[in-house]
N, CA and C of each residue as an Amber inpcrd file, in Angstrom:
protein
   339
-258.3140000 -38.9210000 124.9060000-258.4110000 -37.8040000 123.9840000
-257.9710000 -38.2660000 122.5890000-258.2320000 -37.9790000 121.2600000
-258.2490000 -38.1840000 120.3160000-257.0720000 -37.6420000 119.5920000
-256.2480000 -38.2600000 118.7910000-255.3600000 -37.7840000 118.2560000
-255.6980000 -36.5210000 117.0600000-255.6020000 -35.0320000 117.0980000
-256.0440000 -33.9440000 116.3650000-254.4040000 -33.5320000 115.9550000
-254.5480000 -33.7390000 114.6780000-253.2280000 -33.4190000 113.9140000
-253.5740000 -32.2460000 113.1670000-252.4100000 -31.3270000 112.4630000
-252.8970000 -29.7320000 112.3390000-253.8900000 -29.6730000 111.3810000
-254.1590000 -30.9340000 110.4250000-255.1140000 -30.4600000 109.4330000
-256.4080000 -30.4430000 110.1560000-256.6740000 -31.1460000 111.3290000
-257.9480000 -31.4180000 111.8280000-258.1590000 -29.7600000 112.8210000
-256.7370000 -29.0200000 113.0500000-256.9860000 -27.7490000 113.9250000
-256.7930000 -26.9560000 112.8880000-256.3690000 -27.0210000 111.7230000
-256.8510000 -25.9870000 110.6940000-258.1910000 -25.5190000 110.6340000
-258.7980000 -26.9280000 110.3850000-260.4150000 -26.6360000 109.9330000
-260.7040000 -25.2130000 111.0360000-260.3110000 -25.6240000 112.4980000
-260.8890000 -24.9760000 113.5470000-261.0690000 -23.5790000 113.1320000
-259.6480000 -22.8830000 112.7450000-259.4560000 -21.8830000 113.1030000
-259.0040000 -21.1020000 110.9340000-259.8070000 -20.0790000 110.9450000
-259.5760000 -19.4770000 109.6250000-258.3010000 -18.4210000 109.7600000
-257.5870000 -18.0860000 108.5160000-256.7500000 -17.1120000 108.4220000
-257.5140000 -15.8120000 107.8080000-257.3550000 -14.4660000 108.4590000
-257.7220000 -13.7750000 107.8690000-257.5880000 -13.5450000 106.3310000
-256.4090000 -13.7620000 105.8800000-256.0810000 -13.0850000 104.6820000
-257.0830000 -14.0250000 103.3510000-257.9160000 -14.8680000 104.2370000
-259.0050000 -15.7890000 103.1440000-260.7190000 -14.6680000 103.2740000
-260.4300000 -13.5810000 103.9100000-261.8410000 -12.6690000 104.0140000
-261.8090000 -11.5300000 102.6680000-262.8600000 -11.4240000 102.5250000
-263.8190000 -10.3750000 101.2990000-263.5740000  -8.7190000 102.0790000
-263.6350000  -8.9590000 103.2370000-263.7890000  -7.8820000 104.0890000
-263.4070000  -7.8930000 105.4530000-263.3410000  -6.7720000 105.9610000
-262.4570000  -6.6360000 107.4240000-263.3690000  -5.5760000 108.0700000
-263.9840000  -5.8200000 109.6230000-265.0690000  -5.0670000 110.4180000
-263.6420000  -5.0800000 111.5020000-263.4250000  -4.0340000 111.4580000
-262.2470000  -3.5830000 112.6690000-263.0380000  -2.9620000 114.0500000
-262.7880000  -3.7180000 114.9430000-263.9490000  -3.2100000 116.5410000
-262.8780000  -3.0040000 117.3780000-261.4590000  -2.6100000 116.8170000
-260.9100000  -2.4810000 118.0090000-261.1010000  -0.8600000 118.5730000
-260.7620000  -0.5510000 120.0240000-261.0370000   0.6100000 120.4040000
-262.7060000   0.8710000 120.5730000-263.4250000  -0.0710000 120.8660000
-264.8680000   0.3820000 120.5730000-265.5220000  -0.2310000 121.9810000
-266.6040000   0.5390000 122.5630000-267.0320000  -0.1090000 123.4670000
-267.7160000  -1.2850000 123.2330000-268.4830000  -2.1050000 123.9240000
-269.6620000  -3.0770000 123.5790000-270.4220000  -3.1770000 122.9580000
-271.1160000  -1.4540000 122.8670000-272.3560000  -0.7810000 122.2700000
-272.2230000  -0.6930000 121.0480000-270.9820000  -0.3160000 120.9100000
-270.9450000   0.6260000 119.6640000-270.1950000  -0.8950000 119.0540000
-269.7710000  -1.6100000 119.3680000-269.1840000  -2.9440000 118.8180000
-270.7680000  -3.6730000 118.2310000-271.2150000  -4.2680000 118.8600000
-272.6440000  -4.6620000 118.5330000-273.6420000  -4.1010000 117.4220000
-273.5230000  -2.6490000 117.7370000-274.4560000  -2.1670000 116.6180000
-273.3280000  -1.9340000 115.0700000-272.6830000  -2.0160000 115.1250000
-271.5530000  -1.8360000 114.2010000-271.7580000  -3.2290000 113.5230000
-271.6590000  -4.8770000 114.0970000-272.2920000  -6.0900000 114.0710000
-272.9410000  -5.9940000 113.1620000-274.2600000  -5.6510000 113.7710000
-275.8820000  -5.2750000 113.4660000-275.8340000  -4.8210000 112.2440000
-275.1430000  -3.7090000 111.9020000-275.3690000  -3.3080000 110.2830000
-275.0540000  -3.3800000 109.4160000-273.3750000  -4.2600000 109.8610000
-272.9430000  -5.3000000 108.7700000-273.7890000  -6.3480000 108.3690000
-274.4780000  -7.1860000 108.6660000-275.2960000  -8.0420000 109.0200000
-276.5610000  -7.6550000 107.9310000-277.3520000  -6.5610000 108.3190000
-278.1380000  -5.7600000 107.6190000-277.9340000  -5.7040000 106.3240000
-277.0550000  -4.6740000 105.9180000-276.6080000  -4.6560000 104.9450000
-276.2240000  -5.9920000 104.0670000-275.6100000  -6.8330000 104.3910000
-275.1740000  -7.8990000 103.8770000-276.8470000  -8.9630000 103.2820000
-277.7150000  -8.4710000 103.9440000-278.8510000  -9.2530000 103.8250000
-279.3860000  -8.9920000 102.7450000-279.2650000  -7.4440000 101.6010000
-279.3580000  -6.6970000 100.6510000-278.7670000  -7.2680000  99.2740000
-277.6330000  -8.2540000  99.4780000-276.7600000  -8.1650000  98.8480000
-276.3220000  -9.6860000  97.8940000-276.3940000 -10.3250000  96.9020000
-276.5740000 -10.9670000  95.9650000-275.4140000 -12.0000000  96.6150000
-274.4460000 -11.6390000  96.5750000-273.1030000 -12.8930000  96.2580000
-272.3940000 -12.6840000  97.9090000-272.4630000 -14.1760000  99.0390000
-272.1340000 -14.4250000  99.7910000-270.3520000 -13.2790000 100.4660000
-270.2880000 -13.3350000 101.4940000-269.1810000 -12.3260000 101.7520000
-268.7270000 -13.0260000 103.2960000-266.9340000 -13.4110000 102.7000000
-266.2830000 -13.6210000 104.0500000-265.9520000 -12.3640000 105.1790000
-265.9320000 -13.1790000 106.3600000-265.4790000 -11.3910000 106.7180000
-264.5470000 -11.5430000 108.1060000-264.0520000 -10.8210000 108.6280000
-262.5820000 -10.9250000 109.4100000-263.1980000 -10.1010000 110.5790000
-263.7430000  -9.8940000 112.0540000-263.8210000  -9.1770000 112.9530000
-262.6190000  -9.1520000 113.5340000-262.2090000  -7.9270000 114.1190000
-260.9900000  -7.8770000 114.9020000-261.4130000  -7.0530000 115.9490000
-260.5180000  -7.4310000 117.4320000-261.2600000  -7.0120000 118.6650000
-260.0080000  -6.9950000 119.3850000-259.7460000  -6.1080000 120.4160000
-258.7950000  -5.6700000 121.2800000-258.4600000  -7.1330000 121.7310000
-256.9620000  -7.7080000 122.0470000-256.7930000  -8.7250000 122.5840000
-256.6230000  -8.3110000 123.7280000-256.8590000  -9.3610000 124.5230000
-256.5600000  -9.6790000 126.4260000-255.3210000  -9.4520000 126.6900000
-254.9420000  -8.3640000 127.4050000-254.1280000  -8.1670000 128.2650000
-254.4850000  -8.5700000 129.7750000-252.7640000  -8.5540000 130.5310000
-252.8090000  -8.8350000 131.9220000-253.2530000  -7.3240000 132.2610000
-253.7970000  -6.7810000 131.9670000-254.4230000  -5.6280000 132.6920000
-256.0000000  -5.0370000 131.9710000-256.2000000  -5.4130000 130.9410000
-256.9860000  -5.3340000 129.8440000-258.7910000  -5.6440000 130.8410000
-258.6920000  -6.3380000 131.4750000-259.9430000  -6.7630000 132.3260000
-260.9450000  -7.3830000 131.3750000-262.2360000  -7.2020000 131.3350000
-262.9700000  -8.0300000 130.5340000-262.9560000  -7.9400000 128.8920000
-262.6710000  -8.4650000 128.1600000-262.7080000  -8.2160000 126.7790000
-264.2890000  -8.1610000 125.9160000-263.9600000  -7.6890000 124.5510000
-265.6330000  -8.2290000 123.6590000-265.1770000  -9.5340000 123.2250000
-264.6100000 -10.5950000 123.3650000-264.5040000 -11.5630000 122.5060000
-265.9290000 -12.7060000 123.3100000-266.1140000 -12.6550000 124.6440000
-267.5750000 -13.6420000 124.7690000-268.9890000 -12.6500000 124.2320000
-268.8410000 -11.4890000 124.6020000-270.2270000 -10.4730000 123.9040000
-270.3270000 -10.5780000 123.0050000-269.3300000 -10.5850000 121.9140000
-269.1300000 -10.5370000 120.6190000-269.5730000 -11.8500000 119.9130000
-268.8140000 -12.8640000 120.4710000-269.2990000 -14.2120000 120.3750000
-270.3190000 -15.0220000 120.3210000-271.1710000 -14.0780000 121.4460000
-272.4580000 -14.9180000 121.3160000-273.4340000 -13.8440000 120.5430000
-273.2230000 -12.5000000 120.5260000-273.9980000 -12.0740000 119.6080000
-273.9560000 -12.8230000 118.3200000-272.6720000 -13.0490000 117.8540000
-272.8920000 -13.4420000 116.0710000-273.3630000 -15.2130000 116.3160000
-273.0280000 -15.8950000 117.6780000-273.7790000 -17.0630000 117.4590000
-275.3760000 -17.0850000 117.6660000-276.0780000 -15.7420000 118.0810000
-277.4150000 -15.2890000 117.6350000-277.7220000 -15.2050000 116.6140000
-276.9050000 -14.3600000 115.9640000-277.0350000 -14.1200000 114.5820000
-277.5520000 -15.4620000 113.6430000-276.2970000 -16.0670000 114.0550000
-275.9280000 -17.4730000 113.0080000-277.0760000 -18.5970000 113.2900000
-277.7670000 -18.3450000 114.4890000-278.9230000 -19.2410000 114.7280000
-280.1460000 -18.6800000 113.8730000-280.2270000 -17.3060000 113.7050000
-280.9860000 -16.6780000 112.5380000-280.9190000 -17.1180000 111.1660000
-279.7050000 -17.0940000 111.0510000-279.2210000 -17.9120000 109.3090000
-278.7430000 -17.0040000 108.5290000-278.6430000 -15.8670000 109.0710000
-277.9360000 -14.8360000 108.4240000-275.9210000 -15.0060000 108.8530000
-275.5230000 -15.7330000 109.7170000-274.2930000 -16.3720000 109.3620000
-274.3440000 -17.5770000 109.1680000-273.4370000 -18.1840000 108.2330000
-273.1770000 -19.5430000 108.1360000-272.1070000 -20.3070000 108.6370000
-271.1350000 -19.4400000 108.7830000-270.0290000 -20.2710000 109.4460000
-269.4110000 -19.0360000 110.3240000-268.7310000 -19.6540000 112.1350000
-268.5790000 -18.7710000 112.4100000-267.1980000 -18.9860000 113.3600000
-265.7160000 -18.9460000 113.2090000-264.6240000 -19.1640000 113.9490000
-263.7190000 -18.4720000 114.3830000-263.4210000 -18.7980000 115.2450000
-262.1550000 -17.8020000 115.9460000-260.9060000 -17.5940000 115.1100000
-260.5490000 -16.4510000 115.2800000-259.2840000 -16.5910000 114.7310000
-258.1910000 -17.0230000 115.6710000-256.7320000 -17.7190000 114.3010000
-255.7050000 -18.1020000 115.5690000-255.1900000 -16.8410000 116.0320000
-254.7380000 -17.7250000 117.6180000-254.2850000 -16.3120000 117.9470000
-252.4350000 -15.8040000 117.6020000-252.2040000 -16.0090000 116.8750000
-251.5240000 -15.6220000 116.0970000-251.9310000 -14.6280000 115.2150000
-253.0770000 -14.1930000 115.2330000-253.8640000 -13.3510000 114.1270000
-254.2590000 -12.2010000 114.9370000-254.3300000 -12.4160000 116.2910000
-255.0660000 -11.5220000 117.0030000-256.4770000 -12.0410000 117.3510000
-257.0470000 -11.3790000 118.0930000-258.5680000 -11.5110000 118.7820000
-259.4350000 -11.1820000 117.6390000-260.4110000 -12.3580000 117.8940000
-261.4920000 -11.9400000 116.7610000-261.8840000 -13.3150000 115.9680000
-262.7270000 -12.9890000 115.4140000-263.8190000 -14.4710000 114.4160000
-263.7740000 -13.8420000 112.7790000-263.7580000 -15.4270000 112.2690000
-264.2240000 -15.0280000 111.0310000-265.1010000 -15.8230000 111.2300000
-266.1640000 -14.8130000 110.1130000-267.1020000 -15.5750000 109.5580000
-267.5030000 -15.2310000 108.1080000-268.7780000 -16.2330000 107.5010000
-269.6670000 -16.5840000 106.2380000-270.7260000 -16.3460000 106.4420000
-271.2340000 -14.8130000 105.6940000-272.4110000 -14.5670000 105.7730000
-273.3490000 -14.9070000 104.4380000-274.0450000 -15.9010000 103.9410000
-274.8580000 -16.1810000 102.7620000-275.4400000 -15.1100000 102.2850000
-275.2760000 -15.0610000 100.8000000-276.3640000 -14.1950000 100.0690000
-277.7960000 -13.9270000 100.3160000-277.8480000 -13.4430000  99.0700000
-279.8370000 -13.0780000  99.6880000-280.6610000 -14.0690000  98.9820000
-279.7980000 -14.4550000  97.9700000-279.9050000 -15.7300000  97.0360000
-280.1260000 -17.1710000  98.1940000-279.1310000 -17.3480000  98.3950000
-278.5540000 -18.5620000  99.6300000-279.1190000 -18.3590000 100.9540000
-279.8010000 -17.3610000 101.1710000-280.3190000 -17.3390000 102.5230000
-281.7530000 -17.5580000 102.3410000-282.6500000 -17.2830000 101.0090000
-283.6810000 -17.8840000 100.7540000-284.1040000 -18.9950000 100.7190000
-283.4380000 -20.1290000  99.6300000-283.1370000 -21.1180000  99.5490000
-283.5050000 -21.8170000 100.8740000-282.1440000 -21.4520000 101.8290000
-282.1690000 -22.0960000 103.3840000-283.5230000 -22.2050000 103.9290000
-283.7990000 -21.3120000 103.5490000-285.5930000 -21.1600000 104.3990000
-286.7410000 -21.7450000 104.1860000
């Protein structure tokens, strides 16, 4: 195994307090988590100048049973295969459950294409 010293597990993992914006999903079912996703996403596609953003999601409890953090997960790594995210990481968990991500402008998402 490779020696990973904290600057190399920094990269991994973002701090919230570096986001534009905050999509709070806690308390929400799957459904309503997803389409909530969906229209951030949307919206953001409208919109000129790139935007960080902070998801937050109920953490795992020993009683908690299945969480949104894999639903959630692979929806926005759908997304991000679209090109409407650009970067997409967990937060530490020190932060709580949840990803940040980099969604490109409408400027920057042209370009890409």
């Amino acid at each position: 195994m490779s020696d990973l010293d904290e600057r190399h597990l920094r990269r991994l993992f973002a701090r919230s307090g570096d986001a534009d914006y905050e999509l709070d999903l806690t308390g929400l079912d799957q459904a309503h988590a997803l389409a909530s996703i969906e229209r951030m996403v949307e919206r953001q596609r409208f919109r000129d100048e790139p935007r960080e953003v902070v998801i937050r999601l109920d953490p795992a409890t020993a009683t908690s049973g299945e969480t949104l953090f894999q639903p959630v997960g692979r929806a926005l790594l759908a997304i991000m295969k679209q090109g409407h995210i650009s970067t997409c990481r967990p937060l530490p968990v020190t932060e709580g459950a949840g990803f940040y991500i980099e969604m490109p402008g409408k400027g920057e998402a042209e370009e890409d294409a």
